[in-house]
N, C-alpha and C positions, 0 to 999 in steps of 0.2 A: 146465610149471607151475612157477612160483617157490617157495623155500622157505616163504615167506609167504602164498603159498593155498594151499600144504599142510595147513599151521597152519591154517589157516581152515577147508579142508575137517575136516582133523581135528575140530574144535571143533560145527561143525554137526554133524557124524556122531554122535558121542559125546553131544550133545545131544538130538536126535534118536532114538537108542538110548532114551536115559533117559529120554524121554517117554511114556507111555502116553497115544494119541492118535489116533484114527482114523477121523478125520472127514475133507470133503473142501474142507473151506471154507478160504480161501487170502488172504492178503493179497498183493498182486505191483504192483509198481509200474509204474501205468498207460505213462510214457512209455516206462521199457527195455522193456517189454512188446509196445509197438507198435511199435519198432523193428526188433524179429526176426518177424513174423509179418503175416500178412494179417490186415490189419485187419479185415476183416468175418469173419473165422474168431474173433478176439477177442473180437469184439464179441455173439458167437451162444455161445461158450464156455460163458459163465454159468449160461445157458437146457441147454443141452445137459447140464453137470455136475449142475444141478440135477433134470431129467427124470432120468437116471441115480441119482440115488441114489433118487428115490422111486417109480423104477417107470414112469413116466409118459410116457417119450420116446416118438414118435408110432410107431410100428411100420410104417404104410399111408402111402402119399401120398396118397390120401382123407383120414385124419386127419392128415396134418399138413397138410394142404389147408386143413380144417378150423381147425386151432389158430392155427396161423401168423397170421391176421387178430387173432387177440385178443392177441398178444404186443405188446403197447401201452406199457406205465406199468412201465419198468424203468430207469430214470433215465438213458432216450437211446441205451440198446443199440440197441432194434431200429431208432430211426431211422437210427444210423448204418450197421445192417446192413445197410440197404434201401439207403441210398446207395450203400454201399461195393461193392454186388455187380451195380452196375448195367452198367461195363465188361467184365465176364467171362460176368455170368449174363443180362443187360439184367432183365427182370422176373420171370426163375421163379424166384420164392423159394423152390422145392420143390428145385430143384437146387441151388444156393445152399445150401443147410441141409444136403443129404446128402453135401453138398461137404464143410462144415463136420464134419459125425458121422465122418465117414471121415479127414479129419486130425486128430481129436482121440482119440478114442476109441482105437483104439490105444496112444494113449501115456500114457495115463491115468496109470496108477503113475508113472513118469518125471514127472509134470505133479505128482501127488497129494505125491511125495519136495521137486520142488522149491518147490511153495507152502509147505510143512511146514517147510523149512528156511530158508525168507525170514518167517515166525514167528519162526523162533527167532535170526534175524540180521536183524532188518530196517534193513538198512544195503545200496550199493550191491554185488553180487559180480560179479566180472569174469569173462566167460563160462568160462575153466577148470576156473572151483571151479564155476560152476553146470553142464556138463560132466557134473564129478564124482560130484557130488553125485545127479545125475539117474542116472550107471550105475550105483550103488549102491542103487538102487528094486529 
């Protein structure tokens, strides 16, 4: 890391500290975003962070059998997810989704640290500081 995403991490950090904030809602920049990640894990994210904070994420594949058709009117997620998962999953969206829970969930803090910190810097970070930033969750 250069002395200058030091300084940077530094600055988010400290930033971050002095925030009182503890919500999970994240602004991330769509393009670098889909550069590191499967796209259709992306694109189910939203759905997925959102189930988690109010309790709701499907527990059964009966009910997410269930839910997954009504996951419609999210401004293109799910069509893209349906697309996206069509070369690995061909049409079970039930795997595809549990696909999804399982690489996300996990790293939730690490995920929750770096949304929180592109708040408070929302300018480009070069993957070191974001790195950093995430081991300090």
């Amino acid at each position: 890391m250069t002395p200058a995403q030091a300084r940077t991490v530094a600055r988010i950090q400290a930033e971050l500290a002095r925030l009182v904030r503890y919500d999970d809602e994240s602004i991330v920049h769509e393009t670098w975003i889909r550069q590191r990640y499967d796209p259709f894990v992306i694109d189910a994210a939203g759905q997925v962070a959102e189930r988690l904070r109010d309790w709701s994420l499907p527990a059964g594949d009966d009910e997410l059998r269930a839910w997954l058709p009504t996951w419609r009117a999210d401004g293109g997620d799910a069509r893209r997810f349906r697309r996206g998962i069509a070369a690995r999953f061909g049409d079970d969206e039930v795997a595809a989704w549990r696909h999804c829970e399982q690489a996300l969930i996990p790293h939730r803090p690490r995920i929750r640290q770096v949304a929180r910190a592109l708040l408070v810097h929302p300018r480009h970070l070069p993957y070191p500081v974001v790195a950093a930033v995430a081991a300090g969750a």
